[in-house]
PDB file of N, CA, C and O in Angstrom:
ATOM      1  N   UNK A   1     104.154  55.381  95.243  1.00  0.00           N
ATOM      2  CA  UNK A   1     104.727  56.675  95.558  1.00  0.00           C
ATOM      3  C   UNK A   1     103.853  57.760  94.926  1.00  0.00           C
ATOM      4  O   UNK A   1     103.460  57.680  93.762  1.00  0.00           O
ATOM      5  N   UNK A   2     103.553  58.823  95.780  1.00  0.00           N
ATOM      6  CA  UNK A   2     102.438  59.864  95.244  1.00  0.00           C
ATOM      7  C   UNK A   2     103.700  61.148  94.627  1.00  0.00           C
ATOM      8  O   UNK A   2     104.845  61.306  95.050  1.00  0.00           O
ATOM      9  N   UNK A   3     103.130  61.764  93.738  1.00  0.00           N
ATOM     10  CA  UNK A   3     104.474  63.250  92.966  1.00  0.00           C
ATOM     11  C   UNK A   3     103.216  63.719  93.022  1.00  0.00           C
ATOM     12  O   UNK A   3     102.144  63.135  92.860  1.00  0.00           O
ATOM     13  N   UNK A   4     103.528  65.123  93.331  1.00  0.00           N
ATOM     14  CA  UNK A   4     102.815  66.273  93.611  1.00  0.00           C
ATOM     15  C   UNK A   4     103.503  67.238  93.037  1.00  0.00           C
ATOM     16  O   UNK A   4     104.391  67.976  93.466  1.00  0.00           O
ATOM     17  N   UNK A   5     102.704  67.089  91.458  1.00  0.00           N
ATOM     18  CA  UNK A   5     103.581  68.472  90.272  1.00  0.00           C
ATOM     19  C   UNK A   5     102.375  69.392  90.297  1.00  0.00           C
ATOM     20  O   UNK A   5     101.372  69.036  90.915  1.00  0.00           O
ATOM     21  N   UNK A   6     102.417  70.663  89.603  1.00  0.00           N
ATOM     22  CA  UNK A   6     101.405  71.975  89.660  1.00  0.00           C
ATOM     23  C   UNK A   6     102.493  72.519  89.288  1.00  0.00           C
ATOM     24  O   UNK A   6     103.628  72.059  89.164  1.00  0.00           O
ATOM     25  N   UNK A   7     101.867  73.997  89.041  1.00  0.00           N
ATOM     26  CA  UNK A   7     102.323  75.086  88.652  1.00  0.00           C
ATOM     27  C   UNK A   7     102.474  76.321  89.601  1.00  0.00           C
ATOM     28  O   UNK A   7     101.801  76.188  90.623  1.00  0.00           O
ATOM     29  N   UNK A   8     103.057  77.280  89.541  1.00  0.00           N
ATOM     30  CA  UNK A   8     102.699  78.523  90.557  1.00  0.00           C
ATOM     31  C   UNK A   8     103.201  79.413  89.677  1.00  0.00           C
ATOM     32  O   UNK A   8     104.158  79.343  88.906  1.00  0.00           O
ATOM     33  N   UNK A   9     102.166  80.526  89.979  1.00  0.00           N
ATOM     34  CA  UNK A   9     102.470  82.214  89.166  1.00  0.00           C
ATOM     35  C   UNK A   9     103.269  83.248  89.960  1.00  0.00           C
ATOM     36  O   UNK A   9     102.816  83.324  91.102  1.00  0.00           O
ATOM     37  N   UNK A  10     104.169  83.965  89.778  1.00  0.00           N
ATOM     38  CA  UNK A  10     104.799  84.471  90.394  1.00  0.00           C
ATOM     39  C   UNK A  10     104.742  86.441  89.528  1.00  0.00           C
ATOM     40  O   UNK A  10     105.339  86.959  88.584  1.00  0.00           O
ATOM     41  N   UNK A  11     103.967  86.800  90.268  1.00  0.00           N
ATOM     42  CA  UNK A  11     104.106  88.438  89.826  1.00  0.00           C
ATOM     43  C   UNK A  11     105.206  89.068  90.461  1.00  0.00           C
ATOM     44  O   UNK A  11     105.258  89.034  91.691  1.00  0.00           O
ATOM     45  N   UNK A  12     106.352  89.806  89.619  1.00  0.00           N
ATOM     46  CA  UNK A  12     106.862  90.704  89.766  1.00  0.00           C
ATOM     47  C   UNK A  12     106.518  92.272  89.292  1.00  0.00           C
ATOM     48  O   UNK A  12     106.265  92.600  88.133  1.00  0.00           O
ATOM     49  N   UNK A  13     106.560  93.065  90.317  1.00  0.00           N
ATOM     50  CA  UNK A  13     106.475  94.897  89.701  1.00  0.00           C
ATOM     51  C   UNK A  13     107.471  95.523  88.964  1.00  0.00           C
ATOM     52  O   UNK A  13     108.395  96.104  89.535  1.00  0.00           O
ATOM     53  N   UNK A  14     107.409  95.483  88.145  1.00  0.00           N
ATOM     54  CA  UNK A  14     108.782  96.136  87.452  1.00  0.00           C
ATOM     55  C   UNK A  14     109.355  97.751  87.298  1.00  0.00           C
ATOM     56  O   UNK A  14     110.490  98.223  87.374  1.00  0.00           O
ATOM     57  N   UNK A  15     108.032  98.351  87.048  1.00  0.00           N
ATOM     58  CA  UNK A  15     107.819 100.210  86.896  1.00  0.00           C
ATOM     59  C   UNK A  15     106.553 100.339  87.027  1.00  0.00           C
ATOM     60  O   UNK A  15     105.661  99.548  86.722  1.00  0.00           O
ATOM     61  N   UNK A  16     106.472 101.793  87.689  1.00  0.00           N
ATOM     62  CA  UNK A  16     104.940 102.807  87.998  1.00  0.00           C
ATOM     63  C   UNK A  16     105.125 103.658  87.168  1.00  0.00           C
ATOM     64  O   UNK A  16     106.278 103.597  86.741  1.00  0.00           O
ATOM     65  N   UNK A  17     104.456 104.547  86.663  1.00  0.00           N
ATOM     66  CA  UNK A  17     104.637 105.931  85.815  1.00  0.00           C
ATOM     67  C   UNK A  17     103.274 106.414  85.070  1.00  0.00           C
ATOM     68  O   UNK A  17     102.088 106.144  84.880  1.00  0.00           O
ATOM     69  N   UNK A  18     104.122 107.153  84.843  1.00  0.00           N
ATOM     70  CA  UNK A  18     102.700 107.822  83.403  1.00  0.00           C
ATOM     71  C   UNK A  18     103.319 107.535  82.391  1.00  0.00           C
ATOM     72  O   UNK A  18     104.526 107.677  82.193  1.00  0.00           O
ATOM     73  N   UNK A  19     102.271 106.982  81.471  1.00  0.00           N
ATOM     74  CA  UNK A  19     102.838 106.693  80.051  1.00  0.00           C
ATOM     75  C   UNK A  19     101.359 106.779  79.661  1.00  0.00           C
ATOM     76  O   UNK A  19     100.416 106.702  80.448  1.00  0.00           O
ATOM     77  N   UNK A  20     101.257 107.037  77.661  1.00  0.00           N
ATOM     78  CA  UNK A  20     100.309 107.385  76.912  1.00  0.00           C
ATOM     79  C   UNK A  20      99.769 105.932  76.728  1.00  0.00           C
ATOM     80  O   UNK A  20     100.354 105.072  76.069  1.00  0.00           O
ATOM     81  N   UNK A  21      98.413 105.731  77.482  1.00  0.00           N
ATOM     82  CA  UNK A  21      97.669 104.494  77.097  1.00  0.00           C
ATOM     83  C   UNK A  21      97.054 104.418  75.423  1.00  0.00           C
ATOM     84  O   UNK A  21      96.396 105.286  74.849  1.00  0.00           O
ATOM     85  N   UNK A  22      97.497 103.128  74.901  1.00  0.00           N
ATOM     86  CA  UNK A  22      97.223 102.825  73.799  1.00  0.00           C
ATOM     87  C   UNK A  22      95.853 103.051  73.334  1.00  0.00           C
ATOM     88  O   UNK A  22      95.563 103.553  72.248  1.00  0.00           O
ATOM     89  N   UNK A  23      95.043 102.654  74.212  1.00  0.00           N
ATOM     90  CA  UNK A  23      93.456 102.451  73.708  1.00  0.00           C
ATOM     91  C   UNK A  23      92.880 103.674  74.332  1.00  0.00           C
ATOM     92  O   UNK A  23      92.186 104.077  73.399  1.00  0.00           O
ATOM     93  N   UNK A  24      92.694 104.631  75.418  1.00  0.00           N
ATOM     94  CA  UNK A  24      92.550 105.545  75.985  1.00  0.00           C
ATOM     95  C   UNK A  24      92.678 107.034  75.649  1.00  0.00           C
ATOM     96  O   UNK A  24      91.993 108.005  75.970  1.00  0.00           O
ATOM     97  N   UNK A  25      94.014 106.869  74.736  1.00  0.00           N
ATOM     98  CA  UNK A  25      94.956 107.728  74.544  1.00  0.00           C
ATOM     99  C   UNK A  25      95.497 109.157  75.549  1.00  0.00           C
ATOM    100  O   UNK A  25      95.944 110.231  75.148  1.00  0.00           O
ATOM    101  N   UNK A  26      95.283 108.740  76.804  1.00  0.00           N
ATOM    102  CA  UNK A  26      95.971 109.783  77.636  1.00  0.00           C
ATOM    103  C   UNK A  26      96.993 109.437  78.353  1.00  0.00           C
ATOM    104  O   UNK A  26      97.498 108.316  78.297  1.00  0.00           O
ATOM    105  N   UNK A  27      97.283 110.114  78.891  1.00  0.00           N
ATOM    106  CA  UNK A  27      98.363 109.940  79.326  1.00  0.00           C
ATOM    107  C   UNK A  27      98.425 109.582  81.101  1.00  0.00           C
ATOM    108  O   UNK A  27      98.806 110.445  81.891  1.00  0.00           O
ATOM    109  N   UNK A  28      98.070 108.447  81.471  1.00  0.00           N
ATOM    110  CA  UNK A  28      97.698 108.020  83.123  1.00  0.00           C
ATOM    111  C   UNK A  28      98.634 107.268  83.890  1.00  0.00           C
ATOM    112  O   UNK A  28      99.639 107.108  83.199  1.00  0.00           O
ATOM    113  N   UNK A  29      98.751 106.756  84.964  1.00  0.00           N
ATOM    114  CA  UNK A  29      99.628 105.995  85.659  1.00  0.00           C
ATOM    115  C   UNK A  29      99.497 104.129  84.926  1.00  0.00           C
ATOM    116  O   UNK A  29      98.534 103.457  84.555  1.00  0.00           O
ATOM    117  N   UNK A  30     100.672 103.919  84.984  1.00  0.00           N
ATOM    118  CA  UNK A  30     100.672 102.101  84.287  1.00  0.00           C
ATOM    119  C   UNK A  30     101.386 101.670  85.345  1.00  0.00           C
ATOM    120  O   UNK A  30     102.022 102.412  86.093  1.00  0.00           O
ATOM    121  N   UNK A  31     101.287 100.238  85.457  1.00  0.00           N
ATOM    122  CA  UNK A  31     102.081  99.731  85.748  1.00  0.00           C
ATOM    123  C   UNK A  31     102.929  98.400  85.178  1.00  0.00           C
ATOM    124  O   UNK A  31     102.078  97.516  85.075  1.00  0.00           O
ATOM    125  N   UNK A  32     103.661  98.101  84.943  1.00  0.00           N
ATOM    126  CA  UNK A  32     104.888  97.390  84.335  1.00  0.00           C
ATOM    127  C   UNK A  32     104.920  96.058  85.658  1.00  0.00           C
ATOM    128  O   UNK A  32     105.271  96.096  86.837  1.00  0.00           O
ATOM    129  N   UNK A  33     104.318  94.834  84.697  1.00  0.00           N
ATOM    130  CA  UNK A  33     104.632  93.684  86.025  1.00  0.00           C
ATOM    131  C   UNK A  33     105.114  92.648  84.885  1.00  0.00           C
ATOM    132  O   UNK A  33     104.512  92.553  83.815  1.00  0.00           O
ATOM    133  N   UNK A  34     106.392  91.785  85.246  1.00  0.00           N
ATOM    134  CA  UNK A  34     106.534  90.424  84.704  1.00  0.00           C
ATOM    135  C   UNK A  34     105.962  89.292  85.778  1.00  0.00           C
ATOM    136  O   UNK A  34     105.855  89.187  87.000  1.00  0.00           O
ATOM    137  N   UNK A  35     105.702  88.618  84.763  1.00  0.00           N
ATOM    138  CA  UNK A  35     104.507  87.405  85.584  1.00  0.00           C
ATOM    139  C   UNK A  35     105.283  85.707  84.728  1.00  0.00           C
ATOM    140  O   UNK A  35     105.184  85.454  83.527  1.00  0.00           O
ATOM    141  N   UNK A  36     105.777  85.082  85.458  1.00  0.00           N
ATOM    142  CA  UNK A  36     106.281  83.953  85.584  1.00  0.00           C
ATOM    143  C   UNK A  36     105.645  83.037  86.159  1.00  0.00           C
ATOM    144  O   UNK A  36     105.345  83.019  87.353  1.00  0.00           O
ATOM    145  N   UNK A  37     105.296  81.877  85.010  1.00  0.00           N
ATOM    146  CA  UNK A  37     105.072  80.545  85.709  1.00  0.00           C
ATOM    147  C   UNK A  37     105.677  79.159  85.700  1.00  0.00           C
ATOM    148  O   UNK A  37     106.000  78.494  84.715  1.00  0.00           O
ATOM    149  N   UNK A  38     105.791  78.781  87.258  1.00  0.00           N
ATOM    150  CA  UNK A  38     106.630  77.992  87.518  1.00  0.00           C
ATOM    151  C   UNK A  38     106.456  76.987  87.391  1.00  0.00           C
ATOM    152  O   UNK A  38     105.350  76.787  87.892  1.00  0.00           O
ATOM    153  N   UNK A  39     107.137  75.394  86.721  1.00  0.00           N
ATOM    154  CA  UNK A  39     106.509  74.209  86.970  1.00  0.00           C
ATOM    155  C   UNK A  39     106.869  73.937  88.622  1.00  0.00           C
ATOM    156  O   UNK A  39     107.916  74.407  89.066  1.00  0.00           O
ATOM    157  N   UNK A  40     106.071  73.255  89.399  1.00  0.00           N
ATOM    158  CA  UNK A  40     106.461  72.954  90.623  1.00  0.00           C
ATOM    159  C   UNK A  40     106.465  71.521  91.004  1.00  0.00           C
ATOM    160  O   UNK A  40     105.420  71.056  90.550  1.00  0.00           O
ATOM    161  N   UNK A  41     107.011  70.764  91.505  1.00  0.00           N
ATOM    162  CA  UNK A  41     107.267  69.475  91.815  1.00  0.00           C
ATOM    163  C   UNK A  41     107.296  69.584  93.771  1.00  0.00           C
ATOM    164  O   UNK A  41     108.326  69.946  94.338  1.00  0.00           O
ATOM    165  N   UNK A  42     106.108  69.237  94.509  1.00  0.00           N
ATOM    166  CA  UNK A  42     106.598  68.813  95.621  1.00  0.00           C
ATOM    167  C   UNK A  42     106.160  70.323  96.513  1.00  0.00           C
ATOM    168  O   UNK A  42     106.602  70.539  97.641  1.00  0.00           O
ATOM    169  N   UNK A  43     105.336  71.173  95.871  1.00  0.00           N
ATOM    170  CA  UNK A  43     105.041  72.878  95.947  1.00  0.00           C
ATOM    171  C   UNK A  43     106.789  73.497  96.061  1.00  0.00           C
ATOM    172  O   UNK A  43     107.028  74.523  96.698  1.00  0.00           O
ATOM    173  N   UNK A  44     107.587  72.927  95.549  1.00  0.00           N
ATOM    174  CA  UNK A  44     108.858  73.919  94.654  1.00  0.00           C
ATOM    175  C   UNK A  44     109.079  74.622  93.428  1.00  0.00           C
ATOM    176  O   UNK A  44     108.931  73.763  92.559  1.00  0.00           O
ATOM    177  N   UNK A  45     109.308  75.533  92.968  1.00  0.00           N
ATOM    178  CA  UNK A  45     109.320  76.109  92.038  1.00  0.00           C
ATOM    179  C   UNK A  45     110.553  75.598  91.396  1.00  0.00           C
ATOM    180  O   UNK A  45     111.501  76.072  92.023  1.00  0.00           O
ATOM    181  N   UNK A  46     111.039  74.720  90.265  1.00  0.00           N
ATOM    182  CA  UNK A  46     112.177  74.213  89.795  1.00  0.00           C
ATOM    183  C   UNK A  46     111.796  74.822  88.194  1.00  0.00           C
ATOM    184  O   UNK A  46     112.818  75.233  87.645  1.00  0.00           O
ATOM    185  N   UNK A  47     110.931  74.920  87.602  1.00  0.00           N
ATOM    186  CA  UNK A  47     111.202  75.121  85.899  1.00  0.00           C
ATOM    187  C   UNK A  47     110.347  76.255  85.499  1.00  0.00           C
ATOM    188  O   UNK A  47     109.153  76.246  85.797  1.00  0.00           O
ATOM    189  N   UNK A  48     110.912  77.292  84.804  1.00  0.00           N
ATOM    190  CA  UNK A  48     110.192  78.686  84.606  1.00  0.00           C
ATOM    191  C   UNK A  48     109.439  77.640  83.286  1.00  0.00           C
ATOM    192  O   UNK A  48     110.211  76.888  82.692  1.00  0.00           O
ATOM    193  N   UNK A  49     107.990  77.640  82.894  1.00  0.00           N
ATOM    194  CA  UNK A  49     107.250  77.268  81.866  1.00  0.00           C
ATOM    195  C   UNK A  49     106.812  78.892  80.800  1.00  0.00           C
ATOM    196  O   UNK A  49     106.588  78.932  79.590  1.00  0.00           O
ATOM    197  N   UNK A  50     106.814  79.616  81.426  1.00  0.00           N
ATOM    198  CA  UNK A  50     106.322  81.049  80.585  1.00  0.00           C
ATOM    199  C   UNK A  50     106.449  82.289  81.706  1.00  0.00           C
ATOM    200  O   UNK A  50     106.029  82.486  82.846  1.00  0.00           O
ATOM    201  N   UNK A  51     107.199  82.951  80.810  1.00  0.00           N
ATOM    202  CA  UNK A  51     107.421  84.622  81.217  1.00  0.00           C
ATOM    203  C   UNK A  51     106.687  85.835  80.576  1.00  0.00           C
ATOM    204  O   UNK A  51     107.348  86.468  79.754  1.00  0.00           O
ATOM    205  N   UNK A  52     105.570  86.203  80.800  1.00  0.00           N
ATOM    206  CA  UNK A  52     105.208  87.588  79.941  1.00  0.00           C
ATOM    207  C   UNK A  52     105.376  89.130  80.976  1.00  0.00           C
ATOM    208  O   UNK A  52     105.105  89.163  82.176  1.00  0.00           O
ATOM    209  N   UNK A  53     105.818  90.168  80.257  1.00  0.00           N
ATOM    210  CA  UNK A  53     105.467  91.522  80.617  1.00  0.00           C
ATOM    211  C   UNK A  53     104.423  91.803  80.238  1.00  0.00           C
ATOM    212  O   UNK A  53     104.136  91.617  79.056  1.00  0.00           O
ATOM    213  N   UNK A  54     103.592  92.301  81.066  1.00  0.00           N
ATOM    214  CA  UNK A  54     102.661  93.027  80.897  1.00  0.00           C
ATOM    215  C   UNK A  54     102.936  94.920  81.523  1.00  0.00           C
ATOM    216  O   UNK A  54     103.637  95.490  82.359  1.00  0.00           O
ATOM    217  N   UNK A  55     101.971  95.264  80.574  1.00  0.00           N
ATOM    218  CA  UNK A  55     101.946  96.686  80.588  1.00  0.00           C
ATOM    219  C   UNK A  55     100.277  96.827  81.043  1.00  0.00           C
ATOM    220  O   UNK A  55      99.452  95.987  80.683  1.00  0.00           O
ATOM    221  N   UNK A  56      99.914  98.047  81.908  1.00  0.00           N
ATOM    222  CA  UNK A  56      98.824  97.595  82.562  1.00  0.00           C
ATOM    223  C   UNK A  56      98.188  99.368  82.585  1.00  0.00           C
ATOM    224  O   UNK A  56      98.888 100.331  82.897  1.00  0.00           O
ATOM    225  N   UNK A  57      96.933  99.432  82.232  1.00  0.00           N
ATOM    226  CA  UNK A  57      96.664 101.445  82.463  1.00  0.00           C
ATOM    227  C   UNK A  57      95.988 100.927  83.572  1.00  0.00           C
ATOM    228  O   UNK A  57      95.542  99.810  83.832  1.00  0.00           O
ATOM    229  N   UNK A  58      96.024 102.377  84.376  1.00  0.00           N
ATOM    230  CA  UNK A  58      95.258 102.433  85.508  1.00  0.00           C
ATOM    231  C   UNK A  58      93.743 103.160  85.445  1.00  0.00           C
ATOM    232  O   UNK A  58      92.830 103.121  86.270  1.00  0.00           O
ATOM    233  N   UNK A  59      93.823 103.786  84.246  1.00  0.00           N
ATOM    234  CA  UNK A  59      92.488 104.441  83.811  1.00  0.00           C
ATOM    235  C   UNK A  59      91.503 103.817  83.069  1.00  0.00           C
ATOM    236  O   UNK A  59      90.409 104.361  83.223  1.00  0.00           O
ATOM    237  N   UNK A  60      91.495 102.559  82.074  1.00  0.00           N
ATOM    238  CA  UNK A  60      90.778 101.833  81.316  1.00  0.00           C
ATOM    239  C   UNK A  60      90.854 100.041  81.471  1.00  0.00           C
ATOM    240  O   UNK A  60      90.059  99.151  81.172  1.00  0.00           O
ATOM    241  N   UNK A  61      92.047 100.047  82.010  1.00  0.00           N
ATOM    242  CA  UNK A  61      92.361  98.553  82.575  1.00  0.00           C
ATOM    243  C   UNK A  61      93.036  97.769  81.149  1.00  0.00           C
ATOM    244  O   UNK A  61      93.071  96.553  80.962  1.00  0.00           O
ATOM    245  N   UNK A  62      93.512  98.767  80.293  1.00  0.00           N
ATOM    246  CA  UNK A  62      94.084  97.858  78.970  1.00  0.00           C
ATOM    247  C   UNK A  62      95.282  97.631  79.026  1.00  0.00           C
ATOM    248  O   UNK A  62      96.191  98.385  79.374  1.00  0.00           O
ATOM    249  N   UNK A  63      95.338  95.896  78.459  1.00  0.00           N
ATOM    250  CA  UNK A  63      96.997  95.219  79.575  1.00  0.00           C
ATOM    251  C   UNK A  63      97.735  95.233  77.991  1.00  0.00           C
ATOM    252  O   UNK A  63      97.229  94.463  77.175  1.00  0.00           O
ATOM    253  N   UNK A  64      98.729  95.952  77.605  1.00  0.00           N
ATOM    254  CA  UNK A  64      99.570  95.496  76.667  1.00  0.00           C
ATOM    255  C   UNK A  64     100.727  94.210  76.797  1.00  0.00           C
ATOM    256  O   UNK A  64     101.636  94.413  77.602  1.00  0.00           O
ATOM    257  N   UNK A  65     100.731  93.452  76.363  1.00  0.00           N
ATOM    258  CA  UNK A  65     102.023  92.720  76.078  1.00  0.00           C
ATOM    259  C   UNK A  65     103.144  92.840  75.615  1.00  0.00           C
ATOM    260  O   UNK A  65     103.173  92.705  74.392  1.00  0.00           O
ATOM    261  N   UNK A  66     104.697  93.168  76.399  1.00  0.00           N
ATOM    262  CA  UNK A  66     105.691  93.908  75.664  1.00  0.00           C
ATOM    263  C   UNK A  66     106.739  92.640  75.657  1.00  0.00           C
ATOM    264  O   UNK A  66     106.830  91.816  76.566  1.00  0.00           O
ATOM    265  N   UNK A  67     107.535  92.654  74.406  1.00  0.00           N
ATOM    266  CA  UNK A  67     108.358  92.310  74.640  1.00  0.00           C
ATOM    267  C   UNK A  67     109.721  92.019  75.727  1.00  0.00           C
ATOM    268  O   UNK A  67     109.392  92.768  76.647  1.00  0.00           O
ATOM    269  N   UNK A  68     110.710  91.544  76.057  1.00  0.00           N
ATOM    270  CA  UNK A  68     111.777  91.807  76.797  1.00  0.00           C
ATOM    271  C   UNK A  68     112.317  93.175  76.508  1.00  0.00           C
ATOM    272  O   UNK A  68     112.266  94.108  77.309  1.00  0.00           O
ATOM    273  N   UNK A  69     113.030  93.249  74.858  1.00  0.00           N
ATOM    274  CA  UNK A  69     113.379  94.469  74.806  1.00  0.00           C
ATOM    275  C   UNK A  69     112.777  95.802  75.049  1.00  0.00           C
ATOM    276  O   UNK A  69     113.485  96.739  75.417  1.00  0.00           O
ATOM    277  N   UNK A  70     110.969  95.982  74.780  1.00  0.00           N
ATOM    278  CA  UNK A  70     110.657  96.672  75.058  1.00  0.00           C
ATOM    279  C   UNK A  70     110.217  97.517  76.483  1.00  0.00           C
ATOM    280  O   UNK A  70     110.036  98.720  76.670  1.00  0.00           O
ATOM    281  N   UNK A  71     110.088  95.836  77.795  1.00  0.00           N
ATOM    282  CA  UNK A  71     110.173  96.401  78.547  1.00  0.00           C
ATOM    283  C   UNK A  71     111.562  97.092  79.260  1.00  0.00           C
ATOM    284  O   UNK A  71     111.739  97.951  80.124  1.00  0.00           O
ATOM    285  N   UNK A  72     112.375  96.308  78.487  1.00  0.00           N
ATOM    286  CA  UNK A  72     113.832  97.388  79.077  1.00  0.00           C
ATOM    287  C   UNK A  72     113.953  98.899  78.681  1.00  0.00           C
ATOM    288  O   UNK A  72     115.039  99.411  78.951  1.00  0.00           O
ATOM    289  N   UNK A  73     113.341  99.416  78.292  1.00  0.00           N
ATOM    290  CA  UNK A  73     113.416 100.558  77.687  1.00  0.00           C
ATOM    291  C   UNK A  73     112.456 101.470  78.671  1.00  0.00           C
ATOM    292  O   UNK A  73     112.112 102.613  78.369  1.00  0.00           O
ATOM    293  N   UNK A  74     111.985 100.651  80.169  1.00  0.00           N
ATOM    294  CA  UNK A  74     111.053 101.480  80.672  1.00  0.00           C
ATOM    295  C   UNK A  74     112.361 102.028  81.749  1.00  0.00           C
ATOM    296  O   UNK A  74     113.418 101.399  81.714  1.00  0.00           O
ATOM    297  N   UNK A  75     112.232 103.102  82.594  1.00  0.00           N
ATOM    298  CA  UNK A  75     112.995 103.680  83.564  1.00  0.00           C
ATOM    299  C   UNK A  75     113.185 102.761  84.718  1.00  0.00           C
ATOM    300  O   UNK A  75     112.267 102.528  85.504  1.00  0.00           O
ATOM    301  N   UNK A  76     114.551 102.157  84.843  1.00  0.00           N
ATOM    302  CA  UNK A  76     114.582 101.548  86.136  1.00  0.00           C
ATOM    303  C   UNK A  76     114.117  99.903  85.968  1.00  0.00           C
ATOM    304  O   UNK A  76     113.484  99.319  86.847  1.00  0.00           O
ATOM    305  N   UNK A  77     114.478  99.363  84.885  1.00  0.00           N
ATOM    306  CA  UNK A  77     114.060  97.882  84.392  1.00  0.00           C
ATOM    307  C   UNK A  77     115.501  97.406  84.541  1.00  0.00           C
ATOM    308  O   UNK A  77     116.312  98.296  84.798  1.00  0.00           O
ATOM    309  N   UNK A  78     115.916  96.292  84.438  1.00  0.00           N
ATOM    310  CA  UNK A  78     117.413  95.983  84.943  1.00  0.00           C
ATOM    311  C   UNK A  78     117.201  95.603  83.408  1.00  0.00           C
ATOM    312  O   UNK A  78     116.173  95.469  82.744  1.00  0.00           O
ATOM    313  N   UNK A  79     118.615  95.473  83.076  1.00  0.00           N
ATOM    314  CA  UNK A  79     118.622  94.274  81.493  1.00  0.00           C
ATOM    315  C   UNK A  79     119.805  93.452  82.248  1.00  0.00           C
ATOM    316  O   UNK A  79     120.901  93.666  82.765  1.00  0.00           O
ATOM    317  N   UNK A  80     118.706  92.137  81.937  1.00  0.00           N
ATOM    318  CA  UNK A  80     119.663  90.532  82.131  1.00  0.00           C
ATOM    319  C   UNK A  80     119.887  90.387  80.912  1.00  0.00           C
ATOM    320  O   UNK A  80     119.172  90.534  79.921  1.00  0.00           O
ATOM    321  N   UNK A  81     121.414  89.949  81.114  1.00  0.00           N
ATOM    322  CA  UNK A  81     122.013  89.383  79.905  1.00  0.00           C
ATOM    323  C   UNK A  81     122.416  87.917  79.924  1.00  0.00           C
ATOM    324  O   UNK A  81     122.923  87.403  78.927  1.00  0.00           O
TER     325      UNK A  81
END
């Protein structure tokens, strides 16, 4: 019997805006994406293996890593409880 396990990445957009880039220091458009990867069995997605937010400038390309809580704190982020 052949199993056909892998992984798959799944980008979500979370928020657009202007916010003050860390390394840049101005103030430019970001964007806010959570990025999930899936274990997959069979090309199904059955087991989340890792969730990060990323924070992303559009002017220098510098990706911050935010917490959950911190990305809830952006405009228009849902909070799962």
């Amino acid at each position: 019997m052949i199993w056909l396990v892998g992984w798959k990445t799944v980008i979500k957009g979370l928020w657009q805006g202007l916010y003050t880039c860390r390394r840049c220091l101005g103030r430019y458009p970001h964007d806010l994406q959570e990025r999930t990867e899936w274990g997959t069995l069979f090309f199904v997605p059955l087991v989340p293996l890792r969730r990060e937010r990323l924070l992303t400038c559009h002017n220098c390309g510098f990706v911050t890593r935010l917490s959950r809580a911190d990305a809830e704190r952006f405009p228009g982020v849902e909070q799962k409880k």
